[in-house]
C-alpha positions in Angstrom: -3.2 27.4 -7.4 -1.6 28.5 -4.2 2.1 28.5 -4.7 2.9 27.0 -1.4 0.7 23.9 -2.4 2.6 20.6 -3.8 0.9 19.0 -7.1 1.4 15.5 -6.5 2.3 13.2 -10.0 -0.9 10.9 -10.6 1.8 8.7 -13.0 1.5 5.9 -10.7 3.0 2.2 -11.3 0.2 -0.3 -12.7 -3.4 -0.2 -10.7 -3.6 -4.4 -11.1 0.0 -4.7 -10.1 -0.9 -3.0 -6.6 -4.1 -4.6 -6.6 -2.6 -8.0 -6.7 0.3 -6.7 -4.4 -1.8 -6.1 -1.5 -3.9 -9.2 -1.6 -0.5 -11.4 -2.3 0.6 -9.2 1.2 -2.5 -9.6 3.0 -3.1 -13.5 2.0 0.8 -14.0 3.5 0.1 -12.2 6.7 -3.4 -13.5 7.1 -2.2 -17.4 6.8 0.6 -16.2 9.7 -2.5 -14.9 12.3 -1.5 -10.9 11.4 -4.0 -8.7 11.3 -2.8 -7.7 8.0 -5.0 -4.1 7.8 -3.3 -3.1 10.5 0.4 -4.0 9.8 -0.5 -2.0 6.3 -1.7 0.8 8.0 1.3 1.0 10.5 3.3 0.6 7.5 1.3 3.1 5.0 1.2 5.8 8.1 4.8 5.9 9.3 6.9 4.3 6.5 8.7 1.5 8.8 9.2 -1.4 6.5 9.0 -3.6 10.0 5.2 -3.6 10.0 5.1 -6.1 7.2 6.8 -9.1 8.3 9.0 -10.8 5.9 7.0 -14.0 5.8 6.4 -15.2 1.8 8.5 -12.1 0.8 6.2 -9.6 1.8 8.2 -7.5 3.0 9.8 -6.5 -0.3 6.2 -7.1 -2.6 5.1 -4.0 -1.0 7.8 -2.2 -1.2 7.7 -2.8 -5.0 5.4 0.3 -5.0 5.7 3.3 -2.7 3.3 4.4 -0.5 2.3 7.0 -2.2 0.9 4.6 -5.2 -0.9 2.2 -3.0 -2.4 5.1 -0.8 -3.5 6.5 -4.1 -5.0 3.7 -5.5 -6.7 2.7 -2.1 -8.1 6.3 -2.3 -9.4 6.1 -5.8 -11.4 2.6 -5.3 -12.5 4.2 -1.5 -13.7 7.0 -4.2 -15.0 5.1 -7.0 -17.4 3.2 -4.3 -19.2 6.5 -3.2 
């Protein structure tokens, strides 16, 4: 392995917990006329809480897991479906 190359931990929170997370987030945002993908991409891409509106306390269910576990368990089912 190339020593300037970062090993990220795969010891992520609970795959059904994020699951359930994002389509509690989505749901809230949806029901408010959000396009909820992209307020969760703003959010995943530049780490600004103020993409997810607070509306039904989504705000802080997504922040319940960092970014890093929901862009790796978006990745994996991506993965899984190819």
């Amino acid at each position: 392995m190339d020593s300037n190359t970062i090993k990220m931990n795969n010891n992520h929170g609970n795959k059904n917990e994020i699951k359930e997370n994002l389509i509690k987030v989505c749901d809230s945002m949806n029901l408010k006329g959000y396009h909820s993908k992209d307020q969760i991409i703003g959010y995943l891409v530049s780490g600004d809480p103020s993409y997810i509106p607070r509306v039904d306390n989504a705000r802080n269910m997504i922040r319940e897991f960092s970014r890093e576990e929901i862009l790796m368990e978006l990745l994996e089912k991506y993965l899984e479906n190819e």
